[in-house]
N, C-alpha and C positions, 0 to 999 in steps of 0.2 A: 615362284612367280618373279619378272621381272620387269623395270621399268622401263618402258617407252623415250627416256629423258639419253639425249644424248650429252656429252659431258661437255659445258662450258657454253650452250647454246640455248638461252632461254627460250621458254616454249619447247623445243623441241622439233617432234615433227609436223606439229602446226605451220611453225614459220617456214619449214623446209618446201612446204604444200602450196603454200602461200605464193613464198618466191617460184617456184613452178611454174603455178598458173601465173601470174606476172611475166616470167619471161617470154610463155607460150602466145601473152595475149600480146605484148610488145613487137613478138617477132610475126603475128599476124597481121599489125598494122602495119611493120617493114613490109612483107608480101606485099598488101595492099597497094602500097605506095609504088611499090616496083611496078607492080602489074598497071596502076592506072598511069605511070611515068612512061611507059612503053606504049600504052593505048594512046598517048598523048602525042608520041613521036620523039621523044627526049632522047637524046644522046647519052644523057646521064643518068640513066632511068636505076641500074643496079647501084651508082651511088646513093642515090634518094633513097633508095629501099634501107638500105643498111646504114646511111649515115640519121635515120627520121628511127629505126631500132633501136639502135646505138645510143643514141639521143633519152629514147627512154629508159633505157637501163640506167642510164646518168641519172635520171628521176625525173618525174613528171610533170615538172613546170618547163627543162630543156626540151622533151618528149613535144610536147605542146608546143612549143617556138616554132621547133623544126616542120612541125606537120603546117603551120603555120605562114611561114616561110614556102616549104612547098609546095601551100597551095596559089598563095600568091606569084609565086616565078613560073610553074608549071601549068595551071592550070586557070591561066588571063579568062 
C-alpha cells in the first residue's frame, strides 16, 4: 500500500482539492461579472471579468475590493 501524501506538500491532496474548488469558484464570479458587465452595456465588460478573477486569486480581501469597486462604477 501506498500513501496519498505528495512529497513536500502538506495535506496533500486535500489542499490540492481545496485550491480547485477556490479557483472554479473565483473564475465563476469572473463569469459572473463579465456577463452582468455586458448586460450592463460596459465597454470594459471582459476586463471586469478577469481583472474581479484575478483579484481573487490574489486572495479574498483584493477579491472583494474589486467586486466592490465593480459594483460601484458599473452598476450606478
Amino acid at each position: 500500500m501506498f500513501a496519498l501524501q505528495i512529497p513536500g506538500i502538506p495535506g496533500g491532496p486535500e489542499v490540492l482539492v481545496i485550491l480547485l474548488v477556490l479557483v472554479v469558484v473565483f473564475g465563476l464570479v469572473g463569469r459572473w461579472v463579465y456577463r452582468d458587465a455586458k448586460k450592463q452595456g460596459s465597454e470594459w465588460a471582459w476586463q471586469w471579468g478577469v481583472g474581479v478573477g484575478v483579484l481573487f486569486l490574489f486572495g479574498f480581501v483584493p477579491g472583494l475590493f474589486g467586486l466592490v469597486v465593480y459594483l460601484l462604477v458599473v452598476r450606478r
